[in-house]
N, C-alpha and C positions, 0 to 999 in steps of 0.2 A: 679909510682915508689914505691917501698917496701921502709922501714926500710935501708936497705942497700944501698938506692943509686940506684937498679938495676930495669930496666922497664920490666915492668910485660905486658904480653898479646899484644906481638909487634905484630900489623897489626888486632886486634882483639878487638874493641870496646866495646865488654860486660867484659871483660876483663879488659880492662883498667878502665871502671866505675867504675868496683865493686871495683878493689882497689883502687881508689881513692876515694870512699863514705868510704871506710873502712879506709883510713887515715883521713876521715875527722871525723868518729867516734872514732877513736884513739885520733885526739887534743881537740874532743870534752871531752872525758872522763878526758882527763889531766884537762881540767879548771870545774870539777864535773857537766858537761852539755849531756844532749841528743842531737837527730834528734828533739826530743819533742820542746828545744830551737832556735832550725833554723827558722830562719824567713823570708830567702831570697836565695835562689840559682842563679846563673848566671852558665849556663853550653855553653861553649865553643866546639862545634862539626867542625871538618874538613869536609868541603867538600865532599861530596862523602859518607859519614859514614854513618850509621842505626842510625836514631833516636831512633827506637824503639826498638834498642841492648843497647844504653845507658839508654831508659826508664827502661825493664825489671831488668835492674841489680838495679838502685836503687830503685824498687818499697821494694828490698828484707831487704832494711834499713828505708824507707817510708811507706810502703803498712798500718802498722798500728797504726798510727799516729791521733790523734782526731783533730789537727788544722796543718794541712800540709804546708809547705812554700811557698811564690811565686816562681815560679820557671821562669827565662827567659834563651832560646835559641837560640842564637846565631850558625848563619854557616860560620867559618873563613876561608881562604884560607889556614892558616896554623899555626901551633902553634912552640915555642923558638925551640923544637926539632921536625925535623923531622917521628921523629919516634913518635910523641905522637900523640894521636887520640880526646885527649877530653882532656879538663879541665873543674875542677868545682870550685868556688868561693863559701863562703857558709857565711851567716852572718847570729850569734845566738845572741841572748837574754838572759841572765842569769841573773836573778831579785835579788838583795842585800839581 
């Protein structure tokens, strides 16, 4: 989902990653944090989806990163809406 509410890249899994890595850069930046601070992913793939549609899109927010997160992947039968293809959970670290 955007900014506004509205789902972005219905039925299209590279799509939906990239904006949802880009929302998680978006709440990263509100609390003054990188991808640098993530220390943990959990990504949520429907059934049936490309893993490697969802890898590719966040490699473009990852790719160069000097200590990369764990990332675990899960294949659910289905996510709250229909219509979404992924989720990602993201837990950072931002040191005092």
């Amino acid at each position: 989902m955007n900014a506004n509410r509205e789902i972005i890249g219905k039925g299209d899994i590279h799509a939906q990653a990239e904006q949802t890595m880009q929302n998680i850069q978006t709440a990263l930046t509100a609390c003054d944090a990188t991808f640098e601070n993530v220390v943990k992913l959990s990504i949520h793939i429907v059934q049936g989806q490309s893993i490697y549609g969802a890898f590719q899109a966040s490699q473009k927010f990852m790719s160069e990163l000097k200590k990369p997160p764990t990332i675990s992947v899960l294949i659910v039968a289905g996510l709250a809406n229909p219509e979404f293809l992924i989720e990602i959970e993201a837990i950072a670290f931002i040191p005092e």
